[in-house]
C-alpha positions as CSV (number, residue, x, y, z in Angstrom):
1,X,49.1,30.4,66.6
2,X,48.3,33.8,65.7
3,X,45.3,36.1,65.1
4,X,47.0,38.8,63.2
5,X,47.4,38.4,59.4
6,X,50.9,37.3,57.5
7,X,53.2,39.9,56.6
8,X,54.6,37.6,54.5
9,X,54.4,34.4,52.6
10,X,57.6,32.6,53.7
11,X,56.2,33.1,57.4
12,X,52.5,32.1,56.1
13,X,54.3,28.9,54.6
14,X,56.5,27.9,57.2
15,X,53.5,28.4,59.7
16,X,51.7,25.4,57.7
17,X,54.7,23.6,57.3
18,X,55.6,23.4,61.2
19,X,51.9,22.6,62.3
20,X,49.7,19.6,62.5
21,X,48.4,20.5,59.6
22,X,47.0,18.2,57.1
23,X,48.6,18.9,53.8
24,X,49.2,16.5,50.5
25,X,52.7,16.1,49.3
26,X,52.0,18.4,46.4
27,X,50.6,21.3,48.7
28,X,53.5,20.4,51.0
29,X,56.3,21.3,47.4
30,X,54.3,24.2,47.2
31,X,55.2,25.8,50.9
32,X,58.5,24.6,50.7
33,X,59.1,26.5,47.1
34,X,57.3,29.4,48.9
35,X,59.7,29.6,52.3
36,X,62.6,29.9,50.3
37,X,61.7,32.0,47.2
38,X,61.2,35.5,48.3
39,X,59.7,36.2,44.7
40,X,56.3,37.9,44.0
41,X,53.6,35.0,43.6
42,X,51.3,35.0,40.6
43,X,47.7,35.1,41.5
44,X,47.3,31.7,41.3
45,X,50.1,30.9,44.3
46,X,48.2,33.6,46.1
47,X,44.7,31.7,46.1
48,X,45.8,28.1,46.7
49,X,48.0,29.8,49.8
50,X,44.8,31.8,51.1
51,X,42.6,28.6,50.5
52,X,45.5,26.6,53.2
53,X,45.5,29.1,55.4
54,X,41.6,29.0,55.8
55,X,41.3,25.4,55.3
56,X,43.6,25.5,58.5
57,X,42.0,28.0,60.4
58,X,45.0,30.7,60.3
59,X,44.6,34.3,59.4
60,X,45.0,35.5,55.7
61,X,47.8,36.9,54.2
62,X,48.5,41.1,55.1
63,X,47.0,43.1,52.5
64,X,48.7,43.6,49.7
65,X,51.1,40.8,50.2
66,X,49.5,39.0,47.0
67,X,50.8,41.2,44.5
């Protein structure tokens, strides 16, 4: 879908959301919390979202979007 990384996490988690990806009903609460909640993550968000994006094959989050 796209080579370049997120900008930002909503777009990151509605990219997952609207593909043919695989995701479990819990991972799939998780994106949806994410698209609309324009919050910070905690470190924790930020590493189960980087490990679906890879698990996907999609490009990682923009630097310094984590934080």
């Amino acid at each position: 879908m796209t080579d370049h990384p997120f900008t930002s996490h909503r777009e990151a988690a509605l990219t997952l959301l609207n593909g043919a990806y695989r995701l479990s009903r819990k991972a799939g609460q998780f994106l949806g919390q994410l698209a609309v909640d324009d919050s910070p993550m905690s470190e924790a968000q930020a590493d189960w979202l980087a490990k679906l994006l890879d698990r996907a094959g999609l490009p990682p989050l923009a630097a310094g979007e984590t934080q």
